[in-house]
N, C-alpha and C positions, 0 to 999 in steps of 0.2 A: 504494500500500500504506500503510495506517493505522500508526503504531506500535504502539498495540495489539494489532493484531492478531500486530505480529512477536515481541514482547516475550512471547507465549503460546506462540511457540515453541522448542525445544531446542535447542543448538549444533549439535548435525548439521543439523538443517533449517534454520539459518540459514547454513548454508556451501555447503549444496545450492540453495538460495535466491540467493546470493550466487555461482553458477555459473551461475546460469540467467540472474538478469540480467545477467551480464559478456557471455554468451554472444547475449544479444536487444541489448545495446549493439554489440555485435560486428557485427552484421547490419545495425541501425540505421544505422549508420556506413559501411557498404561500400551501403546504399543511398542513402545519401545523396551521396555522393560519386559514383554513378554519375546520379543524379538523378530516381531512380524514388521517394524517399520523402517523400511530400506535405507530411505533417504532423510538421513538425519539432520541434514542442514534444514529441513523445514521447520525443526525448532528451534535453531537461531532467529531465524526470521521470523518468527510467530512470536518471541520474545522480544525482538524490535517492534513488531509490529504492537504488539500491547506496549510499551515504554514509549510510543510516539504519541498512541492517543490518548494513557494517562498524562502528558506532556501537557497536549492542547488540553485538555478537560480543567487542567490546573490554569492554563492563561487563561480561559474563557471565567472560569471563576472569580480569580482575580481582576478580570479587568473588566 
């Protein structure tokens, strides 16, 4: 996910956003641990990608 793109959207949708990927780390992680998930760089990136939109969630708050 680009910033830009999150930055166009509204706190509701970055919290719904921000459910969904806790929820696909969530899975990531129980398949990894079981050993059925190949490509493990998708939870790097699903960890940036949660760390950007808690980012924006916090400016939008504050400001």
């Amino acid at each position: 996910m680009k910033a830009s793109e999150l930055r166009a959207m509204s706190g509701d949708d970055l919290g719904k956003t921000l459910l969904t990927l806790r929820e696909a780390q969530f899975k990531m992680r129980m398949q990894k641990a079981t050993g059925e998930l190949g490509q493990t760089h998708f939870l790097q990136q699903n960890q940036r990608d949660i760390a950007r939109v808690k980012t924006l969630l916090t400016e939008k708050a504050g400001g």
